[in-house]
Structures are given as C-alpha cells and as structure tokens.
gemmi code that builds the backbone of each chain (N, CA, C; Angstrom):
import gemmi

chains = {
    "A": [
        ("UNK", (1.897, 16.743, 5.444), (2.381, 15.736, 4.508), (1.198, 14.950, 3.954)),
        ("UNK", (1.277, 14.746, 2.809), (0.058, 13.784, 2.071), (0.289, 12.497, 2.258)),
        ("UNK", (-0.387, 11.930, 2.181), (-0.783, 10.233, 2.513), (0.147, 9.950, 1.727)),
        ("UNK", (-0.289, 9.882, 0.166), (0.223, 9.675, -0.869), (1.678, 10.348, -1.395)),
        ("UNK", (1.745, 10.374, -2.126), (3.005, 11.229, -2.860), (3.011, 10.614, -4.351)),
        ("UNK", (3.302, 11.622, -5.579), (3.495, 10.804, -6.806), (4.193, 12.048, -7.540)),
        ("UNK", (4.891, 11.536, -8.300), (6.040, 12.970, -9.554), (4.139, 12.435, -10.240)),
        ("UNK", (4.103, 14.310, -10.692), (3.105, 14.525, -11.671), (3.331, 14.057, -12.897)),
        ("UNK", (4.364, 14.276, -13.507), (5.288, 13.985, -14.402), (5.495, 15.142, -15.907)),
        ("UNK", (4.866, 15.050, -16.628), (4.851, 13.848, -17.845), (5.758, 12.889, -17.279)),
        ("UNK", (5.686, 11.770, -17.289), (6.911, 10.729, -17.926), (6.725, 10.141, -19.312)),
        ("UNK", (7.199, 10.608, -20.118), (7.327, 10.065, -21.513), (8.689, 9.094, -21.876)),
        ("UNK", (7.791, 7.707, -22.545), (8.886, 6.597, -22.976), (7.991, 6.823, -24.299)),
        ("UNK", (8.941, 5.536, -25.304), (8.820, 5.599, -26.202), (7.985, 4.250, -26.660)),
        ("UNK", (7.511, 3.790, -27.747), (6.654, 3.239, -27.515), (7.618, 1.545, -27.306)),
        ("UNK", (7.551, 0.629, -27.007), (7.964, -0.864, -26.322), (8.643, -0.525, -25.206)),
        ("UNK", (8.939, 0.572, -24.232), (10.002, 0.452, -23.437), (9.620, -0.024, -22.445)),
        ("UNK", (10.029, 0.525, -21.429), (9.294, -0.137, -19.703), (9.167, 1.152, -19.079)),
        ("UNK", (8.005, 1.294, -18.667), (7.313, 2.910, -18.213), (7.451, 2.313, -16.436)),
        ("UNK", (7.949, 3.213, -15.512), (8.455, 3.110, -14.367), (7.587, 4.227, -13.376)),
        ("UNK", (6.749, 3.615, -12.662), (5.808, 5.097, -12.383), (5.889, 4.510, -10.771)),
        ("UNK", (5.989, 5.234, -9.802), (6.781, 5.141, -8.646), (5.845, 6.238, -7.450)),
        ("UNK", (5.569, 5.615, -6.420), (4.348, 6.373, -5.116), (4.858, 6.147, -4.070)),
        ("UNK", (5.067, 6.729, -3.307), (5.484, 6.972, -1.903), (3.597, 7.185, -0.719)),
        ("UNK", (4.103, 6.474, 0.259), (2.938, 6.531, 1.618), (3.527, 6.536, 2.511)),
        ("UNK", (2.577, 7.352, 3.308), (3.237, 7.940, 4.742), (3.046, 7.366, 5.917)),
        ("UNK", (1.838, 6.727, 5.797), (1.635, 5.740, 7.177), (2.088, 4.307, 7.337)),
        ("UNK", (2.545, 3.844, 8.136), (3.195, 2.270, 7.985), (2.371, 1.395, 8.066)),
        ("UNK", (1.074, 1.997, 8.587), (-0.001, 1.195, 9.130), (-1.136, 0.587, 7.859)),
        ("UNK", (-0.396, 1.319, 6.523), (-1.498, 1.057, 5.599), (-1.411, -0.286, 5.098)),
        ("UNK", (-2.769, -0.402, 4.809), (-3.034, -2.234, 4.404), (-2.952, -2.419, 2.933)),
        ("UNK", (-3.381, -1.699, 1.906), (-2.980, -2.236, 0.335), (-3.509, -1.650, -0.454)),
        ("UNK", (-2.917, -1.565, -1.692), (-2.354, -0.620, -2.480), (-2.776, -1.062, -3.715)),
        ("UNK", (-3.127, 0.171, -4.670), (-3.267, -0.072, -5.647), (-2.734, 0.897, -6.699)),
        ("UNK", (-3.517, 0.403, -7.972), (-2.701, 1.172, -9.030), (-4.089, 1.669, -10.090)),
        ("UNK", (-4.659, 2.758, -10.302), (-6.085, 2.764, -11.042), (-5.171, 3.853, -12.315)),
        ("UNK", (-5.604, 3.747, -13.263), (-5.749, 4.294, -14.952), (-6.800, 5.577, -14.691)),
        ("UNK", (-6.229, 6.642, -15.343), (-7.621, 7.429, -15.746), (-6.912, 7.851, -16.603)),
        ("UNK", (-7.749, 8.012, -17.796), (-7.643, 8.467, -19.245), (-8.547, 9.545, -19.081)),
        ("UNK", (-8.340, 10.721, -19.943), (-8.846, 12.268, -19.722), (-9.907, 11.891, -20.025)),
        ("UNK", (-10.386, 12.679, -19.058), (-12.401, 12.940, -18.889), (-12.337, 11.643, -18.299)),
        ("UNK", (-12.535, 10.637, -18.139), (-12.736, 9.164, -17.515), (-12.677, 9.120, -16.542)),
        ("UNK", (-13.350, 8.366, -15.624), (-13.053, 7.500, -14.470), (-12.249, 6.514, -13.939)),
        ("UNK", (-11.625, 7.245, -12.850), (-10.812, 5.482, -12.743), (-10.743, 4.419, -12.792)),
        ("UNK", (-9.874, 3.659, -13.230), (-10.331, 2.444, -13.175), (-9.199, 1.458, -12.830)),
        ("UNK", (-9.631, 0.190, -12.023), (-8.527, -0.229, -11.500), (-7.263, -1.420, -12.395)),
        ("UNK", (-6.163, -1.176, -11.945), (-5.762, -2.224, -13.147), (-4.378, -3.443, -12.252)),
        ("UNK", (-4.640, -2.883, -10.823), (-3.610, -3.583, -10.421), (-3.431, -3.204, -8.470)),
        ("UNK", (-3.725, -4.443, -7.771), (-3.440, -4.132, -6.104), (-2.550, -5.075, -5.736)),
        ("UNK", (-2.166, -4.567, -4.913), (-1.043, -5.589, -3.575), (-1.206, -5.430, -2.338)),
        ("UNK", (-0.943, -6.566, -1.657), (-0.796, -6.618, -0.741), (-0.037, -6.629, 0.643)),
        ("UNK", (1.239, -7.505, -0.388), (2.596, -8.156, 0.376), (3.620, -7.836, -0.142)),
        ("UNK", (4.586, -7.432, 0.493), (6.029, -7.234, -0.611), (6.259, -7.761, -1.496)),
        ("UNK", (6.899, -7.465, -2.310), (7.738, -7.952, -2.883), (6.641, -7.773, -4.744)),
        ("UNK", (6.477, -8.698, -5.893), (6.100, -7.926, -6.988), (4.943, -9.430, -7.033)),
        ("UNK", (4.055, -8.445, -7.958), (2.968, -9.164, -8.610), (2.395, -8.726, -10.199)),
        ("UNK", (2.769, -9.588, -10.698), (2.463, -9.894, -12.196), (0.911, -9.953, -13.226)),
        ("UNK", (0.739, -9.108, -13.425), (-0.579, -9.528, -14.147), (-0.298, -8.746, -15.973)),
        ("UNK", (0.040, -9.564, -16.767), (0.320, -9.337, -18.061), (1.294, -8.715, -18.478)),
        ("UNK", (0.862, -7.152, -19.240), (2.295, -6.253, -19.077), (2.698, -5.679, -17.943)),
        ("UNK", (1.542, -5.848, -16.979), (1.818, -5.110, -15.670), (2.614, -5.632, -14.132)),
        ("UNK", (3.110, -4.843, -13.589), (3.876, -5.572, -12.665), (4.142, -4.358, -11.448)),
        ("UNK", (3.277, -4.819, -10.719), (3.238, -4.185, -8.822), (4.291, -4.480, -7.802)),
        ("UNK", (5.085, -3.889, -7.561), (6.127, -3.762, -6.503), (5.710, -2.972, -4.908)),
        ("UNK", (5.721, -4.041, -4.154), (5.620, -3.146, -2.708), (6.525, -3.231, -2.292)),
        ("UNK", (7.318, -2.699, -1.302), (7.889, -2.237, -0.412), (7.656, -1.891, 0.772)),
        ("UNK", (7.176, -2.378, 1.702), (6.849, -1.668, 2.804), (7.529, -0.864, 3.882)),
        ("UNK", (8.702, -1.698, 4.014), (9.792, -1.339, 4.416), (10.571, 0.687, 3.898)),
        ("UNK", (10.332, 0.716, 3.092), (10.789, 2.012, 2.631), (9.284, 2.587, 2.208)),
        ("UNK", (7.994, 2.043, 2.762), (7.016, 2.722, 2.140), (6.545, 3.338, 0.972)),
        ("UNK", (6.798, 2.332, -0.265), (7.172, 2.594, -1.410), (6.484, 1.871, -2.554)),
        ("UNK", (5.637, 1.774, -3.265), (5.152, 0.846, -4.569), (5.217, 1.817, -5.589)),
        ("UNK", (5.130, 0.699, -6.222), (5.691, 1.344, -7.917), (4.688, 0.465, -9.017)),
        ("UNK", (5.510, 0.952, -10.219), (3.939, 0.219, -11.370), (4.960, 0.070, -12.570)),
        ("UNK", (5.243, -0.696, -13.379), (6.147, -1.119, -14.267), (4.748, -1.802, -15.297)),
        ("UNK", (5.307, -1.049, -16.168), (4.449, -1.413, -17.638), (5.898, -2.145, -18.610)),
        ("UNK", (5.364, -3.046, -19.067), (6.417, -3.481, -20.311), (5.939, -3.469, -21.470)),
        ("UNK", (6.526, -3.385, -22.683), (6.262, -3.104, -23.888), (5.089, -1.965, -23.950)),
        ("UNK", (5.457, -1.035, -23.335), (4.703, 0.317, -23.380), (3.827, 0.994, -24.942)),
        ("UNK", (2.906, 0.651, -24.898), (1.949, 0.915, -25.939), (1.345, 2.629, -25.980)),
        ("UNK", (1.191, 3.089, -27.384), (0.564, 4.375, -26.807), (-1.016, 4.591, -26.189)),
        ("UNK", (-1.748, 3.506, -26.167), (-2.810, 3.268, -25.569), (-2.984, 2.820, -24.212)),
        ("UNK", (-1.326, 3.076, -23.399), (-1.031, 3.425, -21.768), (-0.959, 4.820, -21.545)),
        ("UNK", (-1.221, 5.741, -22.744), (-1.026, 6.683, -22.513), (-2.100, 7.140, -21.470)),
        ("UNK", (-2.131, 7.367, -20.390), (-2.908, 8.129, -19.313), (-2.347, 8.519, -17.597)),
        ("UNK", (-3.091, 9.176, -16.973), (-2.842, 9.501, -15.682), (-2.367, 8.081, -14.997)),
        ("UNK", (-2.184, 7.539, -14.035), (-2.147, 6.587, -13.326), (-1.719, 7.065, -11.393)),
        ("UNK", (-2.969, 6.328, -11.394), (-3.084, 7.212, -10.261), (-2.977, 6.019, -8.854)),
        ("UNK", (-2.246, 6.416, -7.619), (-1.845, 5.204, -6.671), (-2.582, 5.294, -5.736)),
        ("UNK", (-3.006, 4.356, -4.811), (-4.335, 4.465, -3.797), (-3.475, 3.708, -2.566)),
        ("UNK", (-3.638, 3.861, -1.461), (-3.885, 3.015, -0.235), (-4.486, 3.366, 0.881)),
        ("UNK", (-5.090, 1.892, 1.357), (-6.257, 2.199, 2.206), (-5.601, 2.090, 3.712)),
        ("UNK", (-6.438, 2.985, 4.307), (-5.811, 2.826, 5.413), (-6.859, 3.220, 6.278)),
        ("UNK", (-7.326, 2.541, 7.040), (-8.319, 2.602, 8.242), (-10.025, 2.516, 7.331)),
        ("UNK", (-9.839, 1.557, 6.192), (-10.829, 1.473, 5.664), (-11.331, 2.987, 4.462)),
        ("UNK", (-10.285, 3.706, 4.217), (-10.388, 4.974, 3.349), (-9.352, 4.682, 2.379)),
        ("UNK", (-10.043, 5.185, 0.900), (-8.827, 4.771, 0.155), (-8.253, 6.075, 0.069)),
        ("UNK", (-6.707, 6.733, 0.062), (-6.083, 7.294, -0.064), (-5.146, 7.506, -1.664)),
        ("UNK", (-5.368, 8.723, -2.536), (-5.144, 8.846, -3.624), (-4.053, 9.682, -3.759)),
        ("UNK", (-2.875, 9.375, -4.759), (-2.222, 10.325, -4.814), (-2.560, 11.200, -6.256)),
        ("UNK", (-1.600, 12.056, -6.435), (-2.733, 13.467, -7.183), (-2.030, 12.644, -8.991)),
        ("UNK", (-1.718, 11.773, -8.556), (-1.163, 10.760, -10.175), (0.376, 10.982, -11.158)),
        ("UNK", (0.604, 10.342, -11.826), (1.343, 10.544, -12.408), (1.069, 10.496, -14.347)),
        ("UNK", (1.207, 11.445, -14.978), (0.895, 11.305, -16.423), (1.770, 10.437, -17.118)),
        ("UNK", (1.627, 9.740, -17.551), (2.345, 8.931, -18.849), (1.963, 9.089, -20.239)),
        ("UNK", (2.983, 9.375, -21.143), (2.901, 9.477, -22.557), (3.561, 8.715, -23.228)),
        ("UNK", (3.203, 7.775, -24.028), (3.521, 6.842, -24.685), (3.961, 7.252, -26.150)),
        ("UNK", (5.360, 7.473, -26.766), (5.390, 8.361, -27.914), (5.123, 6.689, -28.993)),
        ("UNK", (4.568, 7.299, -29.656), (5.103, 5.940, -31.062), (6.472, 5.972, -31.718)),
    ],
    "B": [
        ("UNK", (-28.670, -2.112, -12.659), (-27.598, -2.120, -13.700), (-26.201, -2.692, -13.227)),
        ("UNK", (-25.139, -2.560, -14.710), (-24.313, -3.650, -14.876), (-22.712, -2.735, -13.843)),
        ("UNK", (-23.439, -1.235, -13.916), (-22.461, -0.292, -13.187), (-22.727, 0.712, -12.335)),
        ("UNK", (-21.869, 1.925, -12.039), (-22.204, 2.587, -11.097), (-22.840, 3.749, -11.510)),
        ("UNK", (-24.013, 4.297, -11.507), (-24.588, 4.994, -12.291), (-24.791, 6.278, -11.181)),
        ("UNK", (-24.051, 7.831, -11.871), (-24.523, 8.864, -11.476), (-24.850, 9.827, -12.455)),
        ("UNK", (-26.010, 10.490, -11.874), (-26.664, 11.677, -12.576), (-26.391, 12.968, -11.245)),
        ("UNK", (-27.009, 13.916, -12.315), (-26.399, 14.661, -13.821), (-25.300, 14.295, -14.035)),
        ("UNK", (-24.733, 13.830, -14.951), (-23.631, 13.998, -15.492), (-23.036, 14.962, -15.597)),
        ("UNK", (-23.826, 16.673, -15.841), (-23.197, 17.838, -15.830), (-24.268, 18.548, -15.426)),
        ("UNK", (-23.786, 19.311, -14.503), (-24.756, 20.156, -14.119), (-24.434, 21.445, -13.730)),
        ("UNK", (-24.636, 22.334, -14.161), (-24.115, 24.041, -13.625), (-25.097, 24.743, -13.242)),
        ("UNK", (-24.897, 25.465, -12.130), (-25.436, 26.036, -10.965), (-24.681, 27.330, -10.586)),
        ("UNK", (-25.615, 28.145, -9.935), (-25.639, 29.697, -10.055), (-24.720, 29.529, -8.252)),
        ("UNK", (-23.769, 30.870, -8.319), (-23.408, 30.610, -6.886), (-24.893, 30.731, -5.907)),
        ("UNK", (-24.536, 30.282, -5.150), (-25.518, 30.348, -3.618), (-26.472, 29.420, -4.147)),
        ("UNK", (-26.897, 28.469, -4.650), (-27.779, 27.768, -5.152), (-27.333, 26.323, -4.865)),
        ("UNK", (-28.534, 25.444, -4.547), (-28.380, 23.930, -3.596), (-28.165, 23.472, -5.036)),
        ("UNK", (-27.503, 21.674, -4.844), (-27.380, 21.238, -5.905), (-27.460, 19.861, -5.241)),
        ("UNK", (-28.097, 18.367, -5.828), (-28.062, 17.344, -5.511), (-27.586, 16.135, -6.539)),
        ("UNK", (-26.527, 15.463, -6.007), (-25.985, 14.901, -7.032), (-26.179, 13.402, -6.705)),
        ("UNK", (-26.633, 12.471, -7.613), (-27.204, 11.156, -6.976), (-26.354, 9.857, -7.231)),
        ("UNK", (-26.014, 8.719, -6.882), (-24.717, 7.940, -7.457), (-26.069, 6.393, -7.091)),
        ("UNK", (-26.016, 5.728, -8.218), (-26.751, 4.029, -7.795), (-25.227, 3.615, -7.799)),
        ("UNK", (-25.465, 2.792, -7.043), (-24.112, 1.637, -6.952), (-24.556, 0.348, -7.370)),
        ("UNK", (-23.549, -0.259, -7.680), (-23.949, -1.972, -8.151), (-24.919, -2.295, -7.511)),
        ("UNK", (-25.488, -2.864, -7.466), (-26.993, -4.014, -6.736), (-25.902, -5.007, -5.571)),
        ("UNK", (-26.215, -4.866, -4.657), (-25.671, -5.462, -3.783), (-23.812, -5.143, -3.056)),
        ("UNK", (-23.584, -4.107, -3.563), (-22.548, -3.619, -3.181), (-22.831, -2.852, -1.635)),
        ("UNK", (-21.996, -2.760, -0.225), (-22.500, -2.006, 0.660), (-21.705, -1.318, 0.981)),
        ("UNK", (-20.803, -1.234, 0.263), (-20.265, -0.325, 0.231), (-19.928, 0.880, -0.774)),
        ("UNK", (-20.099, 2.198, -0.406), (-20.074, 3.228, -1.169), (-19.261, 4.448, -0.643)),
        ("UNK", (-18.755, 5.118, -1.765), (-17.742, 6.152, -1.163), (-18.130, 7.503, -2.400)),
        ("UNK", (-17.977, 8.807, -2.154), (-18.282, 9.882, -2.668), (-16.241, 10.475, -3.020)),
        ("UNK", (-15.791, 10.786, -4.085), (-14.561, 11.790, -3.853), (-14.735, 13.021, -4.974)),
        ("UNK", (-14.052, 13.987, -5.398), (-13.950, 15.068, -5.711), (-13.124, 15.147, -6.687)),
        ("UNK", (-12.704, 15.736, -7.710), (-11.764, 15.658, -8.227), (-12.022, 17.310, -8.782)),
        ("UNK", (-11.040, 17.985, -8.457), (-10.470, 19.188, -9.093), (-9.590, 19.098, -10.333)),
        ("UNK", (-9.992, 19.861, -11.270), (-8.869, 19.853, -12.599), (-7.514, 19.607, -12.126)),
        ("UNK", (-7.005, 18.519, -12.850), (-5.696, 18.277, -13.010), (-5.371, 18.167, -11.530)),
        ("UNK", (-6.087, 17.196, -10.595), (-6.074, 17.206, -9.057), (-6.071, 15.705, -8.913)),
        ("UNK", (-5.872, 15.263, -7.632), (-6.125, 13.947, -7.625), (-7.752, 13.999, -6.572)),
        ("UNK", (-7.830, 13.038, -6.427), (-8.846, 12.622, -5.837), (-9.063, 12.611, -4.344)),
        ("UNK", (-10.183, 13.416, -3.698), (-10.619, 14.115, -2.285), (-11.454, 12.968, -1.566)),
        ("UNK", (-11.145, 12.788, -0.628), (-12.053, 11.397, -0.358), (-12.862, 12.824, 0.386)),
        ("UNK", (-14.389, 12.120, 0.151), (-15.370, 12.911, 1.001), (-16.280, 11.815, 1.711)),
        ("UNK", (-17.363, 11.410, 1.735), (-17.918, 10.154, 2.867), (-17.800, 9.357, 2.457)),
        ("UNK", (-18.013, 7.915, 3.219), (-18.178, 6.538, 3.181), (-19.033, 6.041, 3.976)),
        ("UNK", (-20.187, 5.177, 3.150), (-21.039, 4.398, 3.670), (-20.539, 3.142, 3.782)),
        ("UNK", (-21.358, 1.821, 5.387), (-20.892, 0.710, 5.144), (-22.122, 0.346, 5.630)),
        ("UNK", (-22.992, -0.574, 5.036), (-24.160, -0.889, 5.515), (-25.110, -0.520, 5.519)),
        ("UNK", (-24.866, -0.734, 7.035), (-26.228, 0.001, 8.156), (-25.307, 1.113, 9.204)),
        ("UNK", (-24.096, 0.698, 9.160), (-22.851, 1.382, 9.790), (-23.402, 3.236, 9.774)),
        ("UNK", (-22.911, 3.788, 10.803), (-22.896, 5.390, 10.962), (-21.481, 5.574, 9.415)),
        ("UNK", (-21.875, 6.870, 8.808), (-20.862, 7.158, 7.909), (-19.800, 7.696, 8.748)),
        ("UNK", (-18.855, 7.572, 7.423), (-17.441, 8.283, 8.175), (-17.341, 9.904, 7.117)),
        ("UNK", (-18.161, 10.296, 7.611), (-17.665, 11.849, 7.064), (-16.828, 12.629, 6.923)),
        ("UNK", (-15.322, 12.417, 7.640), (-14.631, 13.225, 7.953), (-13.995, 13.875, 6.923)),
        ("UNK", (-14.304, 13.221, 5.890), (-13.909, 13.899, 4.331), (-14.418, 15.037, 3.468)),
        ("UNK", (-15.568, 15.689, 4.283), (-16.842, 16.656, 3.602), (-15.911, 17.713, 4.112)),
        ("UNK", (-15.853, 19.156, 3.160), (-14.757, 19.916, 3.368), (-15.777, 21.062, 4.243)),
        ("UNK", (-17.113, 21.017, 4.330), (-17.931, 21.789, 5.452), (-19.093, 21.091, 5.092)),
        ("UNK", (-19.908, 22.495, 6.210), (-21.225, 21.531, 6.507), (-22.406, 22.316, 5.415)),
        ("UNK", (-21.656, 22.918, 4.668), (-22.775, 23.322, 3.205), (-22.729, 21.552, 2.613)),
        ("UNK", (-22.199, 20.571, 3.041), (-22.001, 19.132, 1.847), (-22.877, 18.327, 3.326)),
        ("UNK", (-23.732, 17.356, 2.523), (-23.843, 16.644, 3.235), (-24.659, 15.472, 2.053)),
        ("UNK", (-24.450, 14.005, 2.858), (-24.839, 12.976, 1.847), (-25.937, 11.991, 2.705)),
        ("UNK", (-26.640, 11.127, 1.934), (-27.775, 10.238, 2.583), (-27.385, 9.185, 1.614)),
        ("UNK", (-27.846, 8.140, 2.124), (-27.696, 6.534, 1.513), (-29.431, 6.610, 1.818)),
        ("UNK", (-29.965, 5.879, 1.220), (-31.289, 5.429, 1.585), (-31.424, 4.180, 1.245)),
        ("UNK", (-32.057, 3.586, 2.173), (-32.586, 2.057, 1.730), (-31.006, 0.691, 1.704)),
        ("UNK", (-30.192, 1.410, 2.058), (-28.431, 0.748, 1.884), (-28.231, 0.415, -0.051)),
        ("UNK", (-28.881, 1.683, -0.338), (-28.378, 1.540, -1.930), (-28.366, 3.542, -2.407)),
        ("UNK", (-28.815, 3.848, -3.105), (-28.897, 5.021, -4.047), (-28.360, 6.151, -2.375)),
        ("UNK", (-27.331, 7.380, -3.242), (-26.541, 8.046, -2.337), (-27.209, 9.244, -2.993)),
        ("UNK", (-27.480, 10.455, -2.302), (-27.791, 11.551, -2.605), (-26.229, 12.296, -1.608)),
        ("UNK", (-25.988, 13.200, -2.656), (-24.968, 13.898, -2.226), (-25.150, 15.560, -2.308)),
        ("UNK", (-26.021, 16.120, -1.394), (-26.012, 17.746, -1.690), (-25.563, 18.617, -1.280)),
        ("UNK", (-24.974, 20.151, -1.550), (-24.160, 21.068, -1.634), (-25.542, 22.412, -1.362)),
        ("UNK", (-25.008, 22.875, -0.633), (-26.093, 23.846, -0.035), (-25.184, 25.218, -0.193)),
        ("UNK", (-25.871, 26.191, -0.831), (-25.509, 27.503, -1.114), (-23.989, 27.166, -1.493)),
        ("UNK", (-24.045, 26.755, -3.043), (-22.570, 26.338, -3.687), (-22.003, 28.058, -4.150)),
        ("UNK", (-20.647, 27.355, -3.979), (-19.547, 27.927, -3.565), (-18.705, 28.059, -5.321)),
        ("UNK", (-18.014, 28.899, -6.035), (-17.128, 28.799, -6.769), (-15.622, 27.603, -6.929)),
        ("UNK", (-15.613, 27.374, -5.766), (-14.756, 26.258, -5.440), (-14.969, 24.869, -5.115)),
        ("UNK", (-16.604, 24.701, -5.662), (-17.440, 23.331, -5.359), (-17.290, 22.436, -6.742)),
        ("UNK", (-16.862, 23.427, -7.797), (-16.773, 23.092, -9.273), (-15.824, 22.203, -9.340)),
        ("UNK", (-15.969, 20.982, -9.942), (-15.097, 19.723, -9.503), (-15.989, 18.817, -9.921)),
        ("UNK", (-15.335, 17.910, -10.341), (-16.192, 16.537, -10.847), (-16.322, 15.582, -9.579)),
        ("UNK", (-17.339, 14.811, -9.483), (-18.111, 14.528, -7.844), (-17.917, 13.271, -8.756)),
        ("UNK", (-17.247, 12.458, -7.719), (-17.071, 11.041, -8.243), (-17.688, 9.764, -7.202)),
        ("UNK", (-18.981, 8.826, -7.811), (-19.125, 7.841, -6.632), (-18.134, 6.352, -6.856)),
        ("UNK", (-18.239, 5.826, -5.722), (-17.270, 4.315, -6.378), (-18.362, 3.518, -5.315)),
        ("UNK", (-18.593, 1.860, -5.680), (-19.001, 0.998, -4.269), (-18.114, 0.132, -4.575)),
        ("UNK", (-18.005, -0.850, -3.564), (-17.709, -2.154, -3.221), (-18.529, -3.175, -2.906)),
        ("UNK", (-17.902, -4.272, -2.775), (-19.208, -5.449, -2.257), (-19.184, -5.400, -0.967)),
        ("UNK", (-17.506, -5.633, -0.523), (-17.686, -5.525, 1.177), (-16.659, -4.896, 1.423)),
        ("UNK", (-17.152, -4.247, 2.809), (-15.583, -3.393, 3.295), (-14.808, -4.233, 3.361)),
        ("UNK", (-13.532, -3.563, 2.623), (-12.304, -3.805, 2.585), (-12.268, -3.879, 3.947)),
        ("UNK", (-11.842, -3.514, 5.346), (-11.551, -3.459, 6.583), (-11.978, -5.162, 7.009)),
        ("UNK", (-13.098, -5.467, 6.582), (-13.450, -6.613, 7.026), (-13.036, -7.989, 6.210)),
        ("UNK", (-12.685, -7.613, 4.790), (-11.746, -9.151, 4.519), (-10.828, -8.192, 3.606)),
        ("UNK", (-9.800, -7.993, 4.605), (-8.373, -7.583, 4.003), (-7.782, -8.875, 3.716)),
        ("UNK", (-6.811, -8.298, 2.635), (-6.274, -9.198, 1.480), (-7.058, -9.728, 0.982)),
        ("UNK", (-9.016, -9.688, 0.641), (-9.640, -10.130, -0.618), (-10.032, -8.955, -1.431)),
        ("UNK", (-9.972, -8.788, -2.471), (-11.020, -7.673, -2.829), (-11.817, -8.012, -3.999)),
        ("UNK", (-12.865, -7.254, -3.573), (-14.234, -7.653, -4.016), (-14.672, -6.783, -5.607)),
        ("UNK", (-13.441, -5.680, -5.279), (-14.269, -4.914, -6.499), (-14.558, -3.241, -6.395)),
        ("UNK", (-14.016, -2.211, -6.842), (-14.131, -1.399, -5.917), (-14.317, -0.092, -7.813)),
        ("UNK", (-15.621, -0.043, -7.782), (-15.947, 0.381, -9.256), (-16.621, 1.981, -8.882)),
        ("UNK", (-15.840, 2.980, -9.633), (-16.493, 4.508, -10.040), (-16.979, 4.413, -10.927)),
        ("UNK", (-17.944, 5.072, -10.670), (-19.031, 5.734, -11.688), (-18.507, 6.950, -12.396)),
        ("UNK", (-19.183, 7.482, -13.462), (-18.787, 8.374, -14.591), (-18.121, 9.404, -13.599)),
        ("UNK", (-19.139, 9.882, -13.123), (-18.842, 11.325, -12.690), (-20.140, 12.304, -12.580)),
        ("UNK", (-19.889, 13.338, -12.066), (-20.934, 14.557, -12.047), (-20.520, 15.560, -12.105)),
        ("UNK", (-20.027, 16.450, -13.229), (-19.162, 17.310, -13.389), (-20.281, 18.642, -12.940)),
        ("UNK", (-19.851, 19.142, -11.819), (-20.551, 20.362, -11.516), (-19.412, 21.627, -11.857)),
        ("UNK", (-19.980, 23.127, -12.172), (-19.730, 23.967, -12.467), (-20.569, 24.806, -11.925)),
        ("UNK", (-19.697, 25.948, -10.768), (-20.415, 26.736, -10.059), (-20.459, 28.152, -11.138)),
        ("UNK", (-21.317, 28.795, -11.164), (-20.662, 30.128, -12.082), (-21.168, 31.385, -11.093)),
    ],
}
model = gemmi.Model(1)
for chain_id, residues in chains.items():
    chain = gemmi.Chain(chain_id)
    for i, (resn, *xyz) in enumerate(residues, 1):
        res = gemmi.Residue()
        res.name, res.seqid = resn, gemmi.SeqId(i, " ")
        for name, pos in zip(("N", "CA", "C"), xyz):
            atom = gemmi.Atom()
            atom.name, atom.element = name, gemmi.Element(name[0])
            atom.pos, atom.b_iso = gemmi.Position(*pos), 0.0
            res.add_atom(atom)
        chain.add_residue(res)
    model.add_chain(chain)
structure = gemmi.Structure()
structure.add_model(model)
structure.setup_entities()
C-alpha cells in the first residue's frame, strides 16, 4: 500500500467552479500535510500545509484535514484556467516527505 | 543565491556510464532532500541530509546511487554504471530546519529545477 493515494484524474471543471482534489494516507502517525502545484516541466511548488483538523483558508485555497478518516483534500474556488496543473499531496512522516503520484486538473474556459 | 540551484539541467548518458548530478540549496538551509520523478510519476524520495546528522538513505533504489553533502551545503548525487531506468528527472528540495524538530512551524521547504537525465 502507498503512503499516499490520489485519483490521477483528469478532473476537469469549468472555469469559476470549485475544483475538489481529494488524498488519502496510510499511516496515523503522520504529522502534516501538504498540497504542492506542478505545472508541466516545473517543479513543485508549495501552495498550501496543515496541520490540525478541520480547514484552513489561504485565498482561493482551502485545506481540509481529517485525521480521523486519514483524509485531506484541496478546494480551489473560482477555478481559473491558470490552476490548470498536477497537484500533488505530501505528508511527512518520521521526518520524510511522502508524495502521492498527483492529481491533474484542467481548468476549461 | 535567491534559490535552489541544480546542474545539469539535462544531461544524457550512455548506458553503463557514471553520472554526477549537483543541487546548491538556499544559504543556510540544513536541510536537504534528493527525489526522482519518472514521467507522469509522482515523486521517489531518495536521501535526506540534516546537518551534521548521518543521512537517511533508505530511499536510494541500490547501491549504483549514492550522494555526499560537503561542507553542510552543495549535494553531489552520483549514479554509477547508469541503468535505462535511471532516466527520470532528479529533483533537490532544502529546508531551513528539520521539520521533525519544530513540528507545526515550517520554515520553507523549496525544489530546485531539476536534472533531467536520459539514459540511452
């Protein structure tokens, strides 16, 4: 079983909707989580971590943990086509960050 | 510099042939990590430096890979008699401080371009 887990996708919304991109982890023991962007050919880059249940807000973006069901998620609002990219979920656990293999998003206009 | 700087950026190499791939990390970051990325793959954790700390290797997929920190800055990462399946973009990232040691702060945790190797 992988650390991580993520639907590859495509997930395609349209452009203002709310893009719903959703990661599963396997250890209970993991300490926090994130959310990194990669746009083709690019490097990751980070755009969003948690720590504690429940959601955290930073602009259009919005982080949901769960620990309890071992579960965070990534909610974009007013979905732009310049979200269009991979998004890829991390958690660290014993000081290693743990990646899942991402999820694609396409942002139609 | 202002980021994480690795060279070659691209580099292709004959099978059975060594290859060394180098990553600077921020100026004062001590922490550094090496991962992998296969087309349309996610990301392979391979070592982690912390310090002065022994690495945690357990991520190097054999012992043709092996990496050096020198000086607690610049990472040399080399591949000894490469393999067709080494072809993968070699990704470095640092930090300022291990995460392990102030969980719930983070400091910053920045990749560099990449090193797109191609075995042929």
């Amino acid at each position: 079983q992988k650390e991580v887990e993520q639907n590859s996708g495509p997930l395609s919304v349209p452009e203002g909707a709310i893009a719903s991109l959703n990661c599963t982890y396997s250890d209970r023991g993991s300490q926090s989580f994130f959310w990194y962007r990669q746009y083709s050919g690019k490097s990751p880059e980070l755009i969003m971590f948690i720590y504690s249940n429940g959601d955290k807000e930073d602009g259009r973006f919005t982080a949901q943990l769960n620990k309890a069901s071992q579960y965070v998620s990534l909610l974009i609002r007013d979905s732009q086509p310049s979200d269009s990219a991979t998004y890829l979920c991390a958690v660290i656990n014993f000081n290693k960050f743990y990646f899942g293999s991402g999820t694609k998003l396409n942002v139609k206009p | 510099g202002a980021g994480v700087s690795q060279s070659p950026s691209n580099k292709v190499t004959e099978k059975g042939k060594d290859v060394e791939l180098r990553c600077d990390p921020i100026s004062g970051h001590t922490a550094l990590y090496w991962y992998r990325q296969s087309l349309g793959q996610g990301l392979e954790f391979l070592i982690y430096f912390q310090g002065n700390s022994a690495p945690d290797k357990s991520g190097l997929p054999s012992d043709r890979f092996s990496a050096e920190r020198t000086g607690g800055s610049v990472s040399t990462l080399t591949i000894q008699r490469t393999q067709q399946e080494d072809s993968a973009v070699y990704l470095c990232a640092s930090s300022l401080v291990s995460l392990r040691d102030r969980v719930g702060t983070f400091y910053g945790y920045t990749f560099g371009s990449g090193t797109r190797l191609t075995v042929v």
